[in-house]
ZASE-14833 format. One record per residue (C-alpha): x, y, z. Coordinates in steps of 0.25 Angstrom, whole numbers, always signed. Example, Ala and Ser with C-alpha at 12.3 -4.5 7.8 and 13.67 -1.06 7.14 Angstrom:
<atoms>
+-------+-------+-------+
!  east ! north !    up !
+-------+-------+-------+
!   +49 !   -18 !   +31 !
!   +55 !    -4 !   +29 !
+-------+-------+-------+
</atoms>
This chain:
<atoms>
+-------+-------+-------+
!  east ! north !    up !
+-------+-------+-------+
!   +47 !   +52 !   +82 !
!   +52 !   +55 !   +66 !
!   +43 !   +60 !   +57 !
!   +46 !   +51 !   +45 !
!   +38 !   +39 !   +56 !
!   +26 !   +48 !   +55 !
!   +14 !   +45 !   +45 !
!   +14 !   +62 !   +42 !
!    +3 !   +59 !   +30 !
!    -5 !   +51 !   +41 !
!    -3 !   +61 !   +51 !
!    -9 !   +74 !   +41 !
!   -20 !   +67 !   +38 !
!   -24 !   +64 !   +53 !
!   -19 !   +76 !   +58 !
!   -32 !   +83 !   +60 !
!   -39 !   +71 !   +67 !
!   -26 !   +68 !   +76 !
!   -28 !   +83 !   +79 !
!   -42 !   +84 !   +82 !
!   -42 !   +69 !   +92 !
!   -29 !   +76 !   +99 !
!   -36 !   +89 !  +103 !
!   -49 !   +84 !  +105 !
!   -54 !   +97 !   +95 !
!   -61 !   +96 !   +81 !
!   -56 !  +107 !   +74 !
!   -64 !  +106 !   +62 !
!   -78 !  +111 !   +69 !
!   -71 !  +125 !   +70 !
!   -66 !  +127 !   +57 !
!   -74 !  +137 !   +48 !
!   -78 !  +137 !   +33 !
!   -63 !  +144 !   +25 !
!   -51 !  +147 !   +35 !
!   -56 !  +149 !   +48 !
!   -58 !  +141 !   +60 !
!   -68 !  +145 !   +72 !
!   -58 !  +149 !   +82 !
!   -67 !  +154 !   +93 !
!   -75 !  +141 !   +93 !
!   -61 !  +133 !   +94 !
!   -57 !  +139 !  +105 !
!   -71 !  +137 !  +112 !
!   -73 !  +123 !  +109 !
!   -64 !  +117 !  +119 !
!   -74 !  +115 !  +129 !
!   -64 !  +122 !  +139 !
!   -69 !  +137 !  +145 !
!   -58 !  +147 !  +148 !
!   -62 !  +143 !  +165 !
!   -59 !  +131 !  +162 !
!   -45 !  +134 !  +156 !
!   -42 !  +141 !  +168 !
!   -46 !  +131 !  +177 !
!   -39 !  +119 !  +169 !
!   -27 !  +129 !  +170 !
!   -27 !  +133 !  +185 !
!   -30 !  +117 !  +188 !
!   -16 !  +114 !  +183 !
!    -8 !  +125 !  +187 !
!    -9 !  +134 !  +174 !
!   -12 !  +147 !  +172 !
!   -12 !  +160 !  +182 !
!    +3 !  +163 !  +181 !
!   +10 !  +175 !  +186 !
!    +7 !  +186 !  +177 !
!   +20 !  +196 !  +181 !
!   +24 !  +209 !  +179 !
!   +38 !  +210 !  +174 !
!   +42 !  +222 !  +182 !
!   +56 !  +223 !  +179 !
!   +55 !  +219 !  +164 !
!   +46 !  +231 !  +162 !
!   +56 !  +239 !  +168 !
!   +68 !  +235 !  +161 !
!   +58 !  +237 !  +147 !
!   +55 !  +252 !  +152 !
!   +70 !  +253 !  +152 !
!   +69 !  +256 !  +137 !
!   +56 !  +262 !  +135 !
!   +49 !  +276 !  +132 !
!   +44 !  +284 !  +145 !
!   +30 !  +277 !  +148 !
!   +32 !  +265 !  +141 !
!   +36 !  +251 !  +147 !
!   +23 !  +243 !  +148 !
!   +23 !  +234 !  +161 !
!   +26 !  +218 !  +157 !
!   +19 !  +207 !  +163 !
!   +23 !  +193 !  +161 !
!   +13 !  +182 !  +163 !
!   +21 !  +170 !  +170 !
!   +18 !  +158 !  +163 !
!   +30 !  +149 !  +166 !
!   +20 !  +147 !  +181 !
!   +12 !  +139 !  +173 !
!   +14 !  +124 !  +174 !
!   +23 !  +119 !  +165 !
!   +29 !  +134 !  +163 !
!   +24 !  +142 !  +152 !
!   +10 !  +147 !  +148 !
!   +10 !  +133 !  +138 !
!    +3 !  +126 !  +151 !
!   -10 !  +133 !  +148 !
!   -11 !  +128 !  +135 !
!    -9 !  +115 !  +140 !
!   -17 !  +115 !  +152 !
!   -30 !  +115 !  +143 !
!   -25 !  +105 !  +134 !
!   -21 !   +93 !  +144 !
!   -34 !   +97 !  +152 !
!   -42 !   +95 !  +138 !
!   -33 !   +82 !  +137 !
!   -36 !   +77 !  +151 !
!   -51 !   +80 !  +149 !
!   -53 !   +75 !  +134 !
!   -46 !   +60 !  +138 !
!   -34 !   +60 !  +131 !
!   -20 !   +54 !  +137 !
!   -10 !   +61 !  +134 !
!    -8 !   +76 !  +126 !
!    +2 !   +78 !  +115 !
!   +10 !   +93 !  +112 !
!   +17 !   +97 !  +101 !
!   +28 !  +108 !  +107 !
!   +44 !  +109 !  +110 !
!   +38 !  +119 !  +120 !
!   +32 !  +124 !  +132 !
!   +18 !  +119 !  +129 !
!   +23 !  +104 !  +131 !
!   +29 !  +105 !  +146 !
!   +15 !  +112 !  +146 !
!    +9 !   +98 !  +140 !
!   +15 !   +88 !  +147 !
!   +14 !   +97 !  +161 !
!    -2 !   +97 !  +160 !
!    -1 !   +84 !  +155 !
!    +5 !   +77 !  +166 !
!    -5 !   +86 !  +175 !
!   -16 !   +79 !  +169 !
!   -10 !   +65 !  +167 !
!    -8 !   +65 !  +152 !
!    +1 !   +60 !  +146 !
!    +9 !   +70 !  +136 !
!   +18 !   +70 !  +124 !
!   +25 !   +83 !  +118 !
!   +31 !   +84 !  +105 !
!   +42 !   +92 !  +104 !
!   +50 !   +96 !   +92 !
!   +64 !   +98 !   +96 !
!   +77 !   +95 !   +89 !
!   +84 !  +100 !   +76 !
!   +88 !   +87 !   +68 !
!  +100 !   +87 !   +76 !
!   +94 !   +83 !   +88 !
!   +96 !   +95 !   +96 !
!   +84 !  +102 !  +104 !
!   +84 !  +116 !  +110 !
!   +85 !  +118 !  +124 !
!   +72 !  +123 !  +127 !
!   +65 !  +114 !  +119 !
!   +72 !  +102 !  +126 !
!   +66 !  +108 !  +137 !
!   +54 !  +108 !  +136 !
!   +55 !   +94 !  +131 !
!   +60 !   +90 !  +147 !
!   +48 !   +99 !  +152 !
!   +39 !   +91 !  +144 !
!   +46 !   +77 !  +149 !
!   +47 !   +85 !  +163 !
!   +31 !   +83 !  +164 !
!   +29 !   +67 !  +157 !
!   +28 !   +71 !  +144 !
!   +34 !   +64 !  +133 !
!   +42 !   +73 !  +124 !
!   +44 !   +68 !  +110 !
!   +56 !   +77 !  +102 !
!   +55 !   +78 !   +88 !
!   +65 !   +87 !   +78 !
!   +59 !  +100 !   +72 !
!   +49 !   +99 !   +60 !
!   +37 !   +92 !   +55 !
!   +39 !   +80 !   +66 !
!   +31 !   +87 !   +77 !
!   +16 !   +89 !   +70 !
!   +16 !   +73 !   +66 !
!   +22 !   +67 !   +78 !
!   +12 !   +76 !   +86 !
!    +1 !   +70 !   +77 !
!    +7 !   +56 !   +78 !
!    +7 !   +57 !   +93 !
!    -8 !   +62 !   +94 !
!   -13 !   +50 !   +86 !
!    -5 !   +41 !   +92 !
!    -7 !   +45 !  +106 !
!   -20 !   +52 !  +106 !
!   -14 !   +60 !  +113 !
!   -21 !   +75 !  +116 !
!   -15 !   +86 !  +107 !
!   -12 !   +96 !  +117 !
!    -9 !  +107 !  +105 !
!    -4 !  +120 !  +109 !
!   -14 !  +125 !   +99 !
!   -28 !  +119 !  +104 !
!   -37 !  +128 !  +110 !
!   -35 !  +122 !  +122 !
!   -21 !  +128 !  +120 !
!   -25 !  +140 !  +120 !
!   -38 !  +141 !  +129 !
!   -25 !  +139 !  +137 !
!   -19 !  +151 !  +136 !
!   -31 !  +159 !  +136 !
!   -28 !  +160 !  +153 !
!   -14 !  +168 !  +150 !
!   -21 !  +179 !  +143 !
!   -33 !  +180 !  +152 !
!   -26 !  +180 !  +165 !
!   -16 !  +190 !  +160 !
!   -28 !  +199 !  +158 !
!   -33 !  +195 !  +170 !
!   -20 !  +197 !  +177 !
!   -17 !  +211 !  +174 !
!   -31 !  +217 !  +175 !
!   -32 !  +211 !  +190 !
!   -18 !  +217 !  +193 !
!   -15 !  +230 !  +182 !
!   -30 !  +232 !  +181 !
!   -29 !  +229 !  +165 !
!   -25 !  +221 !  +155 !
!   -13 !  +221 !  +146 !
!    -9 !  +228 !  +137 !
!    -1 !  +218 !  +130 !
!    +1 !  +203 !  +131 !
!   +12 !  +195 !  +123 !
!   +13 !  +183 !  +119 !
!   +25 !  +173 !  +114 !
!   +20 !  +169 !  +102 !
!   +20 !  +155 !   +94 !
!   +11 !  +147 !   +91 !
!    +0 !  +156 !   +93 !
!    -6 !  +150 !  +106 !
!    -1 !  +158 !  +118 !
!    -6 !  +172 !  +112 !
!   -20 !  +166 !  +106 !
!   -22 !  +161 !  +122 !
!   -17 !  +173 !  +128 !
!   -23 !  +182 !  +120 !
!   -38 !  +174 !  +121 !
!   -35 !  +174 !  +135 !
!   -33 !  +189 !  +135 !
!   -45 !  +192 !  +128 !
!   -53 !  +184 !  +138 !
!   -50 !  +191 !  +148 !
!   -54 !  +204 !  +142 !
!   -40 !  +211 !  +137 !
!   -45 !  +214 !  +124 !
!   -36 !  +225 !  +120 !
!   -22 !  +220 !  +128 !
!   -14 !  +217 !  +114 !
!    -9 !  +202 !  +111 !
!    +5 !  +201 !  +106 !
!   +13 !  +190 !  +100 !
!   +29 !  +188 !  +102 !
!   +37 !  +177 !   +97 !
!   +54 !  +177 !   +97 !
!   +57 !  +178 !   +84 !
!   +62 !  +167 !   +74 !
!   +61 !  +172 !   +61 !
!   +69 !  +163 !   +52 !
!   +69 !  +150 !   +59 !
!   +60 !  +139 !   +55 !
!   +53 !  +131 !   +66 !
!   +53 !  +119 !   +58 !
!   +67 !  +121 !   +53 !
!   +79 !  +111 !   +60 !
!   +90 !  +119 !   +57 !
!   +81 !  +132 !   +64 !
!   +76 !  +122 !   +74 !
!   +86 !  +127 !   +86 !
!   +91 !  +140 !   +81 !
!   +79 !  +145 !   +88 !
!   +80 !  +149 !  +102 !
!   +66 !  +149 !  +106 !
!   +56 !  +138 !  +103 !
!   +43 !  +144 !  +103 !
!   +37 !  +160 !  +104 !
!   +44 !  +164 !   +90 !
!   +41 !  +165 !   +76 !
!   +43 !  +151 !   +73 !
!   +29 !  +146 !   +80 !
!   +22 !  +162 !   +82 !
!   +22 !  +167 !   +66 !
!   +18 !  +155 !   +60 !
!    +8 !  +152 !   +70 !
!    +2 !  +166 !   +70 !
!    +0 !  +163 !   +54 !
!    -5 !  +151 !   +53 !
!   -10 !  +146 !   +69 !
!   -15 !  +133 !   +63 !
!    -1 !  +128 !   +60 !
!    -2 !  +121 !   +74 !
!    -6 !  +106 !   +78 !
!   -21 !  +107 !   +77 !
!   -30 !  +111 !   +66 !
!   -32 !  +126 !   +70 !
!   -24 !  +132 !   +83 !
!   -31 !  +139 !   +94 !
!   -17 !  +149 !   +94 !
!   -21 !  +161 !   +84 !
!   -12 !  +172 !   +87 !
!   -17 !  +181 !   +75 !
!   -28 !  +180 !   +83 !
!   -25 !  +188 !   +95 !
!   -10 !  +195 !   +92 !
!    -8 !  +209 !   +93 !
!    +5 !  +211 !   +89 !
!   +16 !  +200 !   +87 !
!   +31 !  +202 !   +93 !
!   +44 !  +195 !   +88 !
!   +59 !  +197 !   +97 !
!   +71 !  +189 !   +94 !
!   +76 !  +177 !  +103 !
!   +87 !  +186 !  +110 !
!   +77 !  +198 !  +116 !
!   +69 !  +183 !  +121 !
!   +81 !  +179 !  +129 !
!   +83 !  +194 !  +133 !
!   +70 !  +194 !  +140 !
!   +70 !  +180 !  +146 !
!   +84 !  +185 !  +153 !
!   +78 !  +199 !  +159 !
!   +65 !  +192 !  +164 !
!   +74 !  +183 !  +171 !
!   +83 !  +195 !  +176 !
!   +75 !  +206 !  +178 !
!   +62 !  +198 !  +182 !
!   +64 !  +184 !  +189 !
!   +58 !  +175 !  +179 !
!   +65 !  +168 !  +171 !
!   +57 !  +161 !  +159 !
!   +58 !  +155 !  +147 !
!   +64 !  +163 !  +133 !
!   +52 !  +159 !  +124 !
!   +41 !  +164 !  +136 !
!   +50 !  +178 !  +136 !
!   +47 !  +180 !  +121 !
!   +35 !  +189 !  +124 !
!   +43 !  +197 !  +137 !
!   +52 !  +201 !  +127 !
!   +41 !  +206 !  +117 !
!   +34 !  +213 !  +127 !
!   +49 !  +220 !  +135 !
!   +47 !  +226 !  +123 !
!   +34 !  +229 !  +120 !
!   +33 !  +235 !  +134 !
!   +42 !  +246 !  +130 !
!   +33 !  +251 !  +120 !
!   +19 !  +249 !  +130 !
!   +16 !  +261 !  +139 !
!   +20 !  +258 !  +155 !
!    +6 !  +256 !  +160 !
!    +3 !  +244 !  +149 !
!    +6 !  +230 !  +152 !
!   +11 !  +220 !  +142 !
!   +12 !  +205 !  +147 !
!   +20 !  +193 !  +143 !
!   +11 !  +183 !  +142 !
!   +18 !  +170 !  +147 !
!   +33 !  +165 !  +153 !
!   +37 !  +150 !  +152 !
!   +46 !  +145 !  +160 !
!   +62 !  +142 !  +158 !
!   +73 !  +132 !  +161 !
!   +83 !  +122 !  +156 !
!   +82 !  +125 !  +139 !
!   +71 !  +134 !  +140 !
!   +80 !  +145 !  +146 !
!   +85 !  +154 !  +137 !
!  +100 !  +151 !  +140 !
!  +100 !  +138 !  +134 !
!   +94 !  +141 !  +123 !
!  +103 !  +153 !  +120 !
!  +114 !  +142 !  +121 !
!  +107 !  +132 !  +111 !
!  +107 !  +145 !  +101 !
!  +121 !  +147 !  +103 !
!  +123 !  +131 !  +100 !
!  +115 !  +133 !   +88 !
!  +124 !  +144 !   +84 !
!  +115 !  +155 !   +85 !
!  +123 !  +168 !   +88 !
!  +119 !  +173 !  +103 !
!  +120 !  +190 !  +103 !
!  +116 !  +204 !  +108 !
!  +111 !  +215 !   +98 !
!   +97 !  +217 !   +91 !
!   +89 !  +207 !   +94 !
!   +81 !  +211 !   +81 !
!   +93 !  +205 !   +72 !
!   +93 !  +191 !   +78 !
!   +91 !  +182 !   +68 !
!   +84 !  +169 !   +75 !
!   +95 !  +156 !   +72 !
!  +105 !  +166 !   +71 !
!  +107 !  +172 !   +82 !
!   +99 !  +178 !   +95 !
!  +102 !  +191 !   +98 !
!  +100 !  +197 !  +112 !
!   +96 !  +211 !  +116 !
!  +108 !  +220 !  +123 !
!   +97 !  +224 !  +133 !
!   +80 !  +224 !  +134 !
!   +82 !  +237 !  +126 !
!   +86 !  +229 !  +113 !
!   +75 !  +220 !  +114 !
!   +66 !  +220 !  +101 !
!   +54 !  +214 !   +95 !
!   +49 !  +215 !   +83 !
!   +33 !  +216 !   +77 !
!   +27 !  +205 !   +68 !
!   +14 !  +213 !   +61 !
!    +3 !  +205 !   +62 !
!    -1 !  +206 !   +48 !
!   +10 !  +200 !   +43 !
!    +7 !  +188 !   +51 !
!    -9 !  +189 !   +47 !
!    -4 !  +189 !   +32 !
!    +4 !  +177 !   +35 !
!    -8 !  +171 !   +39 !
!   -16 !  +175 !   +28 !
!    -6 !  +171 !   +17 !
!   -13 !  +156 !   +20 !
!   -26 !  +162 !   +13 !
!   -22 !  +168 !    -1 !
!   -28 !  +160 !   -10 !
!   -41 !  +158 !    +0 !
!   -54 !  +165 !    -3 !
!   -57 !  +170 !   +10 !
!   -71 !  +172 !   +16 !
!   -78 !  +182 !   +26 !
!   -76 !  +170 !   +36 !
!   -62 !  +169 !   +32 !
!   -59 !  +181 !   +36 !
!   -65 !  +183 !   +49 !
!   -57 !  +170 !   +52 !
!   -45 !  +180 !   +47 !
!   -48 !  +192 !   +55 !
!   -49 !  +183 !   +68 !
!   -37 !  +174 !   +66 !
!   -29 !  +187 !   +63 !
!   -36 !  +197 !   +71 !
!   -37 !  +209 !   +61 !
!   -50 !  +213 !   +52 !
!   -57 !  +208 !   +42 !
!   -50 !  +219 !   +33 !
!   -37 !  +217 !   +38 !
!   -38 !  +203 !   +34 !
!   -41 !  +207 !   +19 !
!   -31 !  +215 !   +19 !
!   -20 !  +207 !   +24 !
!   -25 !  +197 !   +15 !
!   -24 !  +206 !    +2 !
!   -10 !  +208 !    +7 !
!    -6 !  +194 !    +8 !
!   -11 !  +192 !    -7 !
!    -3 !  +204 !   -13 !
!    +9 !  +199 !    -6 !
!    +6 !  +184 !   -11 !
!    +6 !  +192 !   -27 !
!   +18 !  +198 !   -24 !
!   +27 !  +187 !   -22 !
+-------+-------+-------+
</atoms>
């Protein structure tokens, strides 16, 4: 499919309608006088209870994975921490899920919502997990299932790990339709909807992320039953928002108000996503910057109207490390533990190696999800795509790689790094959309919600986005 067959104009101007018969949802009835939208009453309106997501779950064999204590991780992180520090990590198994990464939840609700609303087949947009997600529920139920992929450069040539999960997708029935990287995914999504009627299966519906809401809670759940509390911090890989909104609702409806949210994501400043010559200089295809900053500013960037995923929602702290210290990680989980998963699902295990080192021994820190690995998924493949691509492959500060350059791997877990993204500085970026708006009281309680700060922490970073504006 080429864009240039596609009637784009026609397309925008039915986008909304195309949108709202896919999913079944009218998203006009929550949106509110000025910016705001009624989240709340979005996420309420499905007509599915929390009981009956874990029942749709357990039915298709979702959910209730292994939640593990990394025994020996925490042991090789205490090697380089202060006397008393070294908090104990815990890895919730995700990759036991059908399908093989937390991605089956979301999709668990969606193709039940499907099934029950009539519809013959589900459509996804996604080069990643979520689609073998898609198509495994899919066949479950019966469906029939496209997945939308983009996934060459304009030379023709794929990553491994997105190739794939292009024969996961095929693996289950599903027909897999490959596009090159830019604009060609939103319309032939589009096209496809309208001309199949298909069900939209959005990552970011709130069926989505009602989906995930059974991660957070039963890792609350989890630990209170066996360590007789709850965490005292959960990490999550971070892209497009969804995986932390879910996990972190999930944690709140359990009751662990105070265990801290965090975001990580392997950073890729300095490659564009929608770029063909950036396109496979990246080694990792989701959890970075590419999909987590721009989506943490403007969550509605997504493929319907207004996304259930709002991480400013619910993030405590956000955490970048570089692809090599990701690679590192993968490696002594598979070495030092038994488990070998897949690189982008080890994103938040090396955040939190680190993390742990600063946490006192009796406090718990838990990896939120694993996905599973194999063929190009696993990272030694893909370090051999990286070196095709001519990017350099090195030991030394992981803090100097420069993504498409090179991927630098730490000498040892001691030389593993991350660094802090200040949430203000992402709240800014997300305020910069509203400098020429006259914002009322209503406004601004959307702003205090969506970004999670105060009423006057909103004027204030608002005041500083307009001085910065008169500077320039």
């Amino acid at each position: 499919m080429m864009i240039d067959t596609l009637d784009i104009k026609g397309l925008d101007r039915r986008k909304y309608n195309i949108i709202k018969k896919s999913v079944g949802l009218d998203y006009k009835k929550f949106e509110r006088p000025g910016i705001g939208f009624d989240y709340d009453q979005m996420m309420n309106d499905t007509g599915v209870s929390f009981e009956d997501v874990k029942d749709i779950q357990k039915k298709v064999m979702v959910g209730n994975t292994p939640l593990i204590e990394l025994n020996n991780i925490t042991k090789y992180a205490r090697k380089f921490s202060k006397e008393g520090y070294g908090a104990r990590i815990f890895l919730k198994d995700e990759a036991s899920n059908l399908s093989g990464s937390f991605k089956a939840r979301r999709a668990a609700i969606s193709i039940h919502q499907a099934k029950k609303m009539g519809y013959k087949g589900v459509i996804a947009a996604t080069s990643g997990n979520y689609g073998a997600a898609v198509a495994a529920l899919a066949a479950k139920h019966g469906l029939k299932c496209i997945i939308v992929q983009e996934c060459f450069d304009s030379n023709n040539v794929a990553q491994p790990e997105i190739l794939e999960k292009a024969r996961a997708c095929e693996a289950y029935g599903a027909e897999v339709i490959q596009l090159s990287v830019g604009p060609e995914l939103f319309y032939a999504f589009l096209d496809l909807l309208e001309k199949t009627g298909y069900f939209n299966a959005s990552l970011y519906s709130p069926y989505g992320i009602m989906g995930i809401e059974t991660l957070g809670y039963e890792i609350a759940n989890e630990l209170t039953v066996s360590e007789g509390k709850f965490p005292e911090a959960v990490i999550c890989t971070n892209a497009g928002g969804g995986n932390l909104t879910g996990t972190a609702r999930g944690l709140l409806r359990a009751g662990a108000k105070e265990t801290k949210v965090y975001g990580a994501s392997v950073n890729l400043q300095g490659l564009h996503m929608a770029s063909d010559l950036d396109f496979n200089r990246k080694s990792f295809t989701t959890g970075h910057t590419g999909f987590g900053i721009p989506f943490a500013t403007n969550p509605d960037r997504s493929d319907v109207p207004r996304s259930a995923g709002r991480p400013m929602r619910y993030m405590d702290r956000y955490f970048t490390v570089n692809q090599g210290s990701v690679f590192f990680i993968t490696e002594a989980l598979a070495i030092l533990e038994g488990l070998e998963r897949g690189p982008a699902g080890n994103t938040s295990l090396a955040v939190a190696f680190k993390l742990a080192q600063t946490m006192k021994k009796d406090e718990i820190i838990v990896v939120q999800e694993s996905e599973y690995t194999g063929a190009g998924k696993h990272h030694q493949p893909q370090l051999s795509f990286a070196r095709n691509n001519k990017v350099d492959l090195i030991f030394g500060n992981p803090l100097e790689e420069i993504p498409g350059k090179n991927i630098i791997f730490p000498k040892s877990g001691k030389d593993i790094d991350i660094r802090e993204i200040p949430l203000d500085k992402i709240r800014k970026s997300y305020l910069r959309k509203y400098n020429d708006k006259s914002l009322t009281d209503e406004d601004i309680k959307f702003l205090c919600d969506e970004l999670k700060i105060s009423n006057t922490n909103v004027t204030k970073l608002i005041q500083e986005v307009n001085n910065e504006r008169k500077k320039r």
